[in-house]
N, C-alpha and C positions, 0 to 999 in steps of 0.2 A: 508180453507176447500171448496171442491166442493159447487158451487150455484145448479147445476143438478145432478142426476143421472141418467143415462145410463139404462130403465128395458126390452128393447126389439129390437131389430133388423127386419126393414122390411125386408123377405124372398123373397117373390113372393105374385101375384096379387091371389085373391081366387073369381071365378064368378066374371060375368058379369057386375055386381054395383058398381065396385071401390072399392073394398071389399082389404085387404090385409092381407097375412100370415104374424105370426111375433115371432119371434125366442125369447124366454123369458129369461131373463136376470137379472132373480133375482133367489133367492134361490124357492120361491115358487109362481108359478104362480096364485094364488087365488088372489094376490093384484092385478088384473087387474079387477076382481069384482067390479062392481058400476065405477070405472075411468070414468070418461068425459070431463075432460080437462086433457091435457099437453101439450108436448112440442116436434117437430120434429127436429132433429140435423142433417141439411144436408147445404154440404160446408160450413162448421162453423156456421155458425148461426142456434140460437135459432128460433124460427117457433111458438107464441101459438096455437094448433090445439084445434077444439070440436071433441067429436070422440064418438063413440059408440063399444059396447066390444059386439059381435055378438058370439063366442065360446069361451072358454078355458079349454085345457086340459095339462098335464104334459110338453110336450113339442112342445105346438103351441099354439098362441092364433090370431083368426081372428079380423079384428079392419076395422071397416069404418070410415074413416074420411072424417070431412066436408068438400064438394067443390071437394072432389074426386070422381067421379062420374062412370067413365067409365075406365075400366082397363087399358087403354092409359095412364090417368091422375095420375092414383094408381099407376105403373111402373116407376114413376118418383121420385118414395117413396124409389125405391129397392136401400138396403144400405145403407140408411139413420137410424137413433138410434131414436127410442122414449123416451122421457125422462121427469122426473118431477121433480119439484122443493123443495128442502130443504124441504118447509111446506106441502109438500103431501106425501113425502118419508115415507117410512115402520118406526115407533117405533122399535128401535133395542135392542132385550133383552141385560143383562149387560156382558160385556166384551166383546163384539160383534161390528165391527167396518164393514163401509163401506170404501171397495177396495179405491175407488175414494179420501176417506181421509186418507187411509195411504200411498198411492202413493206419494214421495216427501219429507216423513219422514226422518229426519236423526238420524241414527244405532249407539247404543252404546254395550257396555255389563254392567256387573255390576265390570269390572275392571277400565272402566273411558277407554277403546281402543274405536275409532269411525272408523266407516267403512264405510260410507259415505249417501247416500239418498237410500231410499226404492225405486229400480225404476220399478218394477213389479210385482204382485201376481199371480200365475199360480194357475187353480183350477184344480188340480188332482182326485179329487177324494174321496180319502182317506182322503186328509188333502192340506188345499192348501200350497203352497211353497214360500217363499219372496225372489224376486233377490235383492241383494243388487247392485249399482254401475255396471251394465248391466252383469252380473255372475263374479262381484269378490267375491262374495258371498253368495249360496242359505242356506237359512232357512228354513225346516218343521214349518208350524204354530201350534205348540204345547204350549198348555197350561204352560209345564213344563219350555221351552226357556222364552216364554214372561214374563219377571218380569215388566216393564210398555210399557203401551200405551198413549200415549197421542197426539191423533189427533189436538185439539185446538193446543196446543204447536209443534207440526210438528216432537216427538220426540218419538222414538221407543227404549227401553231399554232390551237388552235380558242379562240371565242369562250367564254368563262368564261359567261356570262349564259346563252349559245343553252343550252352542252352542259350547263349546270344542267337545262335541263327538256327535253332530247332522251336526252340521254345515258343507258345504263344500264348502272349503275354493280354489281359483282359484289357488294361487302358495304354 
C-alpha cells in the first residue's frame, strides 16, 4: 500500500509572499483545514514541508509554505504534488478505498477468470471507472460489480454476472 498520498497539485504562485495555488485532490477540500505538516513530491522525492493553509474553497486551496518566500521561490513548486503520509490521511468511511491502494490490484471475478492488475482509476464523475491491463479492460465502480476488495492483499474480486454486462471488454 501507498506510504503517501497524493491531496493537491501546485497550480500557480498567488501574491507576492510565495504564497501558492493548489488544485485539490481529494474528494473534499476541508481536510486541508488545520494541515501544517506534509510532504512535497517533486522529481521523486519526498520533501517534509511546514506550511500554513491561508484559503480554501471547493476547487482551490492557497498554501504558503516555509522557506518559500518570494513567488521566484514558490514557482519552483508548480507541478509538484503535495502530499501526506499514511498517519495524516483522511479516515475512510467503510468500503471506500484510496485510488493509490487499489492501483496495482490484481482482477478476478467470482468465476476464478483473472484479468490482470488494476492499472488506473478514471474519476468521471458519475462514478469512477477501473482500467484493467492499460484498457483490456474498463470497469464502472459500482457497488453491484465489486463483490471484494482487498487492498492489504493487492486483490480486487468483481462479480462474474454484474462485469458480464457492465464491463467492457478490449477484444
Amino acid at each position: 500500500m501507498s506510504a503517501f498520498y497524493r491531496i493537491g497539485l501546485f497550480a500557480r504562485t498567488h501574491g507576492v509572499h510565495g504564497a501558492m495555488k493548489l488544485d485539490p485532490l481529494t474528494d473534499s477540500s476541508s481536510r486541508f483545514r488545520g494541515l501544517k505538516e506534509a510532504y512535497v513530491e517533486l522529481h521523486g522525492s519526498m520533501t517534509p514541508v511546514q506550511l500554513c493553509v491561508q484559503s480554501v474553497s471547493p476547487d482551490a486551496v492557497i498554501v504558503k509554505i516555509d522557506g518559500y518566500d518570494t513567488p521566484e521561490q514558490a514557482n519552483a513548486l508548480r507541478g509538484a504534488y503535495l502530499c501526506v503520509d499514511r498517519a495524516h490521511a483522511v479516515k475512510l468511511p467503510k468500503d471506500t478505498y484510496f485510488i493509490a491502494d487499489m492501483i496495482g490490484c490484481d482482477t478476478f471475478d467470482t468465476d476464478g477468470n483473472a484479468f490482470g492488475k488494476l492499472t488506473n482509476v478514471y474519476e468521471t464523475g458519475a462514478n469512477d471507472v477501473y482500467e484493467i491491463e492499460q484498457g483490456k479492460l474498463m470497469v464502472p465502480a459500482l457497488k453491484r460489480v465489486l463483490h471484494e476488495v482487498d487492498t492489504d492483499g493487492k486483490r480486487i474480486v468483481f462479480d462474474a454476472g454484474v462485469l458480464k454486462e457492465v464491463g467492457l471488454f478490449a477484444d
